[in-house]
Structure formats: structure tokens, C-alpha cells
N, C-alpha and C positions, 0 to 999 in steps of 0.2 A: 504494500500500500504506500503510496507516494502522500509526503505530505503537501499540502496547498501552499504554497506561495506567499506570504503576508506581504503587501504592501499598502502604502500607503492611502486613506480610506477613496479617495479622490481617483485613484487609478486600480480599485478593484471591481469586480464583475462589468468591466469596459472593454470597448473593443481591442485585438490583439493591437494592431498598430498605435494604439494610445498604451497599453501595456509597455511597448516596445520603447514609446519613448520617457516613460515613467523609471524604465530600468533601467535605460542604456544614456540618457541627456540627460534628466532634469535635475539637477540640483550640480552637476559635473561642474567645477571651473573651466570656465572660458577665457581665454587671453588671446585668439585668432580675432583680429579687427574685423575681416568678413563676416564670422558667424556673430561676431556681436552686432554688426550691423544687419544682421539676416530676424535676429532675435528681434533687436527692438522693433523693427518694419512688422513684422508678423505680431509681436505682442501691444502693436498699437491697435496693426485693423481688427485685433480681437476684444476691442473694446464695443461693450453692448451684446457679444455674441459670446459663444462655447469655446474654449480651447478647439474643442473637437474638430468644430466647424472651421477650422485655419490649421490644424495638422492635415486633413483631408485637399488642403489648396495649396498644403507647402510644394508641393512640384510643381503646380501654377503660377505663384508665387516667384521660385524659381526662374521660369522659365520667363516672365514677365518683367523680370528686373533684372536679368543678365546676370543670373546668380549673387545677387546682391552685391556685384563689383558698386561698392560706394561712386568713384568715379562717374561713369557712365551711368547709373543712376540720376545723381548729381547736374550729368549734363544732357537730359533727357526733356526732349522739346515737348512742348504742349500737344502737339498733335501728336506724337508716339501717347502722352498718359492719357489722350482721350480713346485714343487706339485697345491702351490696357480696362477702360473702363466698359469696353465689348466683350471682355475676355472672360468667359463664365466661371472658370478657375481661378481668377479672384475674388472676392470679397469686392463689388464696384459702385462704392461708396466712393463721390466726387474728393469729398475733404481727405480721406486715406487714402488713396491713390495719389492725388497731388502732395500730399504731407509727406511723401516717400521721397520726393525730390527736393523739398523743401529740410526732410530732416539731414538728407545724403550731402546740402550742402554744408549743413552744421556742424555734422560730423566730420566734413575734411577739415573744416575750420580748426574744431577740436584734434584735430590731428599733429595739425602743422603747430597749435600752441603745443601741444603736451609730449608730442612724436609719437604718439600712438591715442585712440581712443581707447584702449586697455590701461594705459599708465591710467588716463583720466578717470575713469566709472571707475576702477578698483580701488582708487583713494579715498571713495564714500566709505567703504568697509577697512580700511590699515591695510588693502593691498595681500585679505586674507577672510576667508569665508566665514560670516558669522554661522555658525552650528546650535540651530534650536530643535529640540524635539518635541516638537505641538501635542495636543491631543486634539479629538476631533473638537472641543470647547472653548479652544484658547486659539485656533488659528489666526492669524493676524492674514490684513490685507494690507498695512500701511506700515511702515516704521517711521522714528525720526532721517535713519539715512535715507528712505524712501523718498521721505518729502523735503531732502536736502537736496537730493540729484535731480528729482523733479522740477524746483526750484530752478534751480542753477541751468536746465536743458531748457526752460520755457525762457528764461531771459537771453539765452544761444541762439533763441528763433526756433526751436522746435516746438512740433505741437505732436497729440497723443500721446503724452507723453507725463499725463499726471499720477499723482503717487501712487494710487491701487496700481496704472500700469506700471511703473518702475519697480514696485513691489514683486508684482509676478515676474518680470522682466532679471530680478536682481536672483531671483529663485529656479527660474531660466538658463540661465550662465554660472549657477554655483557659486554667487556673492551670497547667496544665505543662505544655506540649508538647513530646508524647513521636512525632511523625511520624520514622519511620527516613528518614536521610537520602537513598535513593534515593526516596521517595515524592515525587509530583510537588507535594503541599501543601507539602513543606517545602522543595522548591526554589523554588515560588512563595512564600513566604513569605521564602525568603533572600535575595532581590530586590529586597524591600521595604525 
């Protein structure tokens, strides 16, 4: 008899490819500039909607923002984002769509001050994962760092980009790890 699996309440009896990325991405540190810029783009247009519903677009996604090369995002004409807002594999919300170009320029900005967008978002947290182990009673959606990087992104010129999003976003690229302590990531992790 095989025992079941414990994870985290939020990614159990869910579809396998939410499974997939409950086990294998979320809560992992991130320091690759693309996927952090892949993350935030994805954890904005999922503002109002399901995770679910933007893991199921992430190769839409993809494929619609030139793998999230910041760059060419960045310099992506109006008629290409009206182009993406035909595109059924995204989410084609006018404001998230065009805030993808509008974020990808803030982000180079932030680039060129800090020489990385990873130096930058990693210094909300000391440049090292906060480790909380929630229960399903005490989950948080905001922190103080939350609403410090949220802050500091909307005065950048970004938008989507308010605390509840920076929260999941920080939980996203492993700036906080939020795995309840019966999840078997965070027992393999307490190991380490």
C-alpha cells in the first residue's frame, strides 16, 4: 500500500499539472531575470482569476511574449499587443496585456540600476527566503515586505502589481516559503 502524498492544502485533490507545479516550482528560489520576469507577467494577469486558469495559458503566454525575453517584450508595438489580445491562450484583458510592456520596461530600468532584477526583489527579503509554515488558519496574502516591493514597483511605473500580487509572486520564486508544515516539500526541505 502506497502512502498518499501530503501537500500543501491548496494543491491537493487538483489537477496533475497544478500538482506538478506545487512540487517541482513553487516556493523554489529564483535568481534567473527571465523567469522572474515570466512570474511577475503571469502572477499579475492572474489577478481577479485562479492560478489555475494562467498555469493552463502558461505556453500561450509563452509563446505571446517571446518567452518572456524582457527586451522584446519591452519593445513590442501596439499593434503586435493588440495582435496578443486575439490570442485565446491568453488571458485578453486590455490593461494586462499592455501592463506587460509597460512592466518589461521597468524592469530593464531596474536592471540597468541594480545589474540584475534578482539583486533588486531579493533585497525585500536579506537576499534569502523567508520560511513560514502556515496552517490552513493563519495563511497570509500580504506581508510588510509585500507591501514594501509593491510600493516601491508602482512608483517604477508598474502596474499589477499590488501586494496580494507581490505576495503570491514572492511565494512564486521562493522569496517566502509558505509550504504548511505537513507538506512533504517542506519536510524535504527541513532536512536540508
Amino acid at each position: 500500500m502506497t502512502k498518499e502524498i501530503q501537500r500543501c492544502h491548496w494543491a491537493a485533490n487538483v489537477k496533475p499539472f497544478y500538482q506538478q507545479y506545487h512540487d517541482s516550482e513553487w516556493g523554489v528560489p529564483v535568481h534567473d531575470d527571465r523567469l522572474l520576469f515570466e512570474m511577475l507577467i503571469l502572477e499579475g494577469a492572474q489577478a481577479g482569476l485562479s492560478w489555475e486558469t494562467i498555469l493552463k495559458r502558461r505556453d500561450g503566454y509563452r509563446k505571446a511574449f517571446s518567452n518572456f525575453d524582457v527586451a522584446k517584450v519591452a519593445r513590442m508595438t501596439d499593434e503586435q499587443l493588440e495582435s496578443v489580445l486575439l490570442n485565446a491562450d491568453v488571458i485578453r484583458n486590455r490593461l494586462k496585456v499592455f501592463g506587460a510592456r509597460k512592466n518589461a520596461i521597468a524592469f530593464r530600468a531596474i536592471q540597468k540600476e541594480f545589474g540584475s532584477f534578482d539583486s533588486y526583489v531579493w533585497s525585500f527579503v536579506g537576499g534569502k527566503p523567508q520560511v513560514r509554515r502556515p496552517t490552513a488558519v493563519d495563511f497570509r496574502s500580504t506581508s510588510p515586505e509585500s507591501d514594501a516591493l509593491s510600493k516601491d514597483l508602482k512608483k517604477r511605473g508598474m502596474t499589477f502589481v499590488g501586494s496580494t500580487i507581490m505576495y503570491a509572486f514572492m511565494q512564486a520564486v521562493g522569496m517566502v516559503d509558505d509550504h504548511m508544515a505537513e507538506c512533504f516539500r517542506a519536510k524535504r526541505k527541513s532536512k536540508t
